[in-house]
DSSP file (Angstrom, degrees, kcal/mol; ACC not computed):
  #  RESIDUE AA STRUCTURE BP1 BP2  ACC     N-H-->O    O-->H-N    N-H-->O    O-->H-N    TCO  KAPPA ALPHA  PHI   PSI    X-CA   Y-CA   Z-CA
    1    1 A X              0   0    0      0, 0.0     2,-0.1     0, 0.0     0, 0.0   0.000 360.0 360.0 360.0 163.5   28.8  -16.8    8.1
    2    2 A X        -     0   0    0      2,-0.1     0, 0.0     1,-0.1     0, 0.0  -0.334 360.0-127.9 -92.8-170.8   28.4  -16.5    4.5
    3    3 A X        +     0   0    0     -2,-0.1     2,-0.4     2,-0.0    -1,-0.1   0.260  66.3 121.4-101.7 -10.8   29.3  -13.9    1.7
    4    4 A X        -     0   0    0      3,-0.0    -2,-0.1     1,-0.0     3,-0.1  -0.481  66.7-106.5 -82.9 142.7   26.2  -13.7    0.3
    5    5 A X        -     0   0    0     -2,-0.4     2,-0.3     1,-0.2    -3,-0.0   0.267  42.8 -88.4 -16.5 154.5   24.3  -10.2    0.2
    6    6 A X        -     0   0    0      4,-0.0     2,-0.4     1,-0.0    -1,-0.2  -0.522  32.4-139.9 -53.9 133.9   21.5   -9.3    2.3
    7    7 A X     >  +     0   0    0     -2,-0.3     4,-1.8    -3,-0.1     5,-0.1  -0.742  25.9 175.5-118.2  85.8   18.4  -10.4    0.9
    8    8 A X  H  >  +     0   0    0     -2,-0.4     4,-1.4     2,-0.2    -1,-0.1   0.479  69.6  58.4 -70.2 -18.1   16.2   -7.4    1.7
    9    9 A X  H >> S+     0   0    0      2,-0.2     4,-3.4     3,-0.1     3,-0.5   0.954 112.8  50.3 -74.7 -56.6   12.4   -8.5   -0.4
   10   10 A X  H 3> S+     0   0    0      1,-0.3     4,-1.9     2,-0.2    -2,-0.2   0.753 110.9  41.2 -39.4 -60.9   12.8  -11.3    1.8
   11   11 A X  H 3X S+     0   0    0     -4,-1.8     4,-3.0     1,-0.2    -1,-0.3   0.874 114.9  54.2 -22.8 -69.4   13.3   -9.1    4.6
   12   12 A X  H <X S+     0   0    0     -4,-1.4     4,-1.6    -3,-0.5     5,-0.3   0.837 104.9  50.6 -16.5 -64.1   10.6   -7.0    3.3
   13   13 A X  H  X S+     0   0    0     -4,-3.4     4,-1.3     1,-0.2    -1,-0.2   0.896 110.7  56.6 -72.1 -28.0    8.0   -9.8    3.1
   14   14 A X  H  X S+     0   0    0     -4,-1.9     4,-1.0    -5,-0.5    -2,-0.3   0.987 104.4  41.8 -64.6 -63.6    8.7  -10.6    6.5
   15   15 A X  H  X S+     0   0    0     -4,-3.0     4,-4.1     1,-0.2     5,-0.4   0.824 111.1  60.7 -51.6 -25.2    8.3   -7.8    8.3
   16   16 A X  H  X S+     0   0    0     -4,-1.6     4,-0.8    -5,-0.3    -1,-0.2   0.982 110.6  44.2 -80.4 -34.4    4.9   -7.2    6.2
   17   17 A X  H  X S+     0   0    0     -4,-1.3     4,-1.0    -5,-0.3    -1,-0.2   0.485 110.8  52.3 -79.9 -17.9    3.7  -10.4    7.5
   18   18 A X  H  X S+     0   0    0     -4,-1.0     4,-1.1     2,-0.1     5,-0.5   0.819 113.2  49.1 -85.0 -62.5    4.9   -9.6   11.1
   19   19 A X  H  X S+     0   0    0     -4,-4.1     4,-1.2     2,-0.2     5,-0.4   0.824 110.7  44.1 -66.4  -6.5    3.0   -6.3   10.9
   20   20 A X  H >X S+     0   0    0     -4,-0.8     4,-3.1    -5,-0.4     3,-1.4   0.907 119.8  42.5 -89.6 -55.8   -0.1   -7.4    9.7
   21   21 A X  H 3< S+     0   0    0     -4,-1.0     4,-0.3     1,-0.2    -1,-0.3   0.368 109.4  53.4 -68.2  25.4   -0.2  -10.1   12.0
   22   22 A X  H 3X S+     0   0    0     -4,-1.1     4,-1.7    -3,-0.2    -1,-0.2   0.608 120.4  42.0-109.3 -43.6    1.2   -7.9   14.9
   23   23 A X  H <X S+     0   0    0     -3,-1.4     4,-2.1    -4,-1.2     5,-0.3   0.952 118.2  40.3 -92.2 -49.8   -2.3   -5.5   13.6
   24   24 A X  H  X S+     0   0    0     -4,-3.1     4,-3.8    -5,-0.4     5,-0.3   0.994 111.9  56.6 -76.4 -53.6   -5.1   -8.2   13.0
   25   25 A X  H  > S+     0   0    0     -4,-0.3     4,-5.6     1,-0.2    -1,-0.2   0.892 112.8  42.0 -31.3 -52.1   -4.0  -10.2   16.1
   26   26 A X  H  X S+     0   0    0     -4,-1.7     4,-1.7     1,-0.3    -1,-0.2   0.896 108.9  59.9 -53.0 -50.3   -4.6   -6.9   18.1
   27   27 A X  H  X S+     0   0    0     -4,-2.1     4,-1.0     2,-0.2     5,-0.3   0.850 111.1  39.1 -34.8 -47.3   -7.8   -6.1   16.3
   28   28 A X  H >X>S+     0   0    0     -4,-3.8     4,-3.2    -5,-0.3     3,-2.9   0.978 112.3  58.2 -82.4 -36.1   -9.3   -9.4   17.4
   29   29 A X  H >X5S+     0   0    0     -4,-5.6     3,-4.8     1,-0.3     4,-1.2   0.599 114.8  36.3 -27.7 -98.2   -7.7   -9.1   21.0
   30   30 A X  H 3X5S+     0   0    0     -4,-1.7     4,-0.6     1,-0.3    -1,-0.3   0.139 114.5  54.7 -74.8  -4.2   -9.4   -5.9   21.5
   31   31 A X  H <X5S+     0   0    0     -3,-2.9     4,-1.3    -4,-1.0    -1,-0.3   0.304 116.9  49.7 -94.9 -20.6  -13.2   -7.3   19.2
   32   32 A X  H <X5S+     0   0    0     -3,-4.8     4,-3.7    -4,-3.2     5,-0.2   0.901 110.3  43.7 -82.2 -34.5  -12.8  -10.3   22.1
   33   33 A X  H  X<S+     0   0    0     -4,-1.2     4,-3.3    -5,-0.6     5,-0.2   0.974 116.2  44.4 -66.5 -36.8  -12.4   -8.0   24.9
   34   34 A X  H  X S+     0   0    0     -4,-0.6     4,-1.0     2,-0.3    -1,-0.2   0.795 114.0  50.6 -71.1 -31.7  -15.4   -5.5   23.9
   35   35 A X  H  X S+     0   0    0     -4,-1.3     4,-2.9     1,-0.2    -1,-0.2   0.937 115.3  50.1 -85.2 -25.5  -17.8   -8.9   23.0
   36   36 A X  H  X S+     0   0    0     -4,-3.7     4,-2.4     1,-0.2     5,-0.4   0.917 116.7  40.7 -51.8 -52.4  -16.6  -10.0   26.8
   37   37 A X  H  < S+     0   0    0     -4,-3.3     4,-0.3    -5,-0.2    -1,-0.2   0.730 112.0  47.3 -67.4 -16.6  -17.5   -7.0   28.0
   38   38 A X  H  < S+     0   0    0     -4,-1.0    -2,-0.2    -5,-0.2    -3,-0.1   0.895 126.8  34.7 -97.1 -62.1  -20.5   -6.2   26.3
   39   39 A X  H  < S+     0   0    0     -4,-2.9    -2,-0.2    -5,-0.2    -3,-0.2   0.683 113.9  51.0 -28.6 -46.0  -21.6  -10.0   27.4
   40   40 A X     <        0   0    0     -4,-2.4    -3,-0.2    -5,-0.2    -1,-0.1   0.725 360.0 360.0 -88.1 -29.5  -20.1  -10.7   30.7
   41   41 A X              0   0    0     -5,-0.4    -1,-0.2    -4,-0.3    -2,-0.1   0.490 360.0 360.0-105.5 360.0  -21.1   -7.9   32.7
């Protein structure tokens, strides 16, 4: 392993980028299921 520091914006930017796509993914999941339902049935 190396010596260098944690690089924690990096960290940072990642995880904001995890959660948003972790939250819009879900958003469409659940806009797919509702136009399926609202359609299908």
């Amino acid at each position: 392993m190396s010596d260098s520091p944690m690089d924690y914006p990096e960290h940072e930017r990642t995880y904001a980028f995890f959660t948003g796509l972790t939250k819009y993914g879900t958003i469409a999941c659940v806009v797919i299921l509702v136009l399926m339902a609202i359609f299908l049935v």
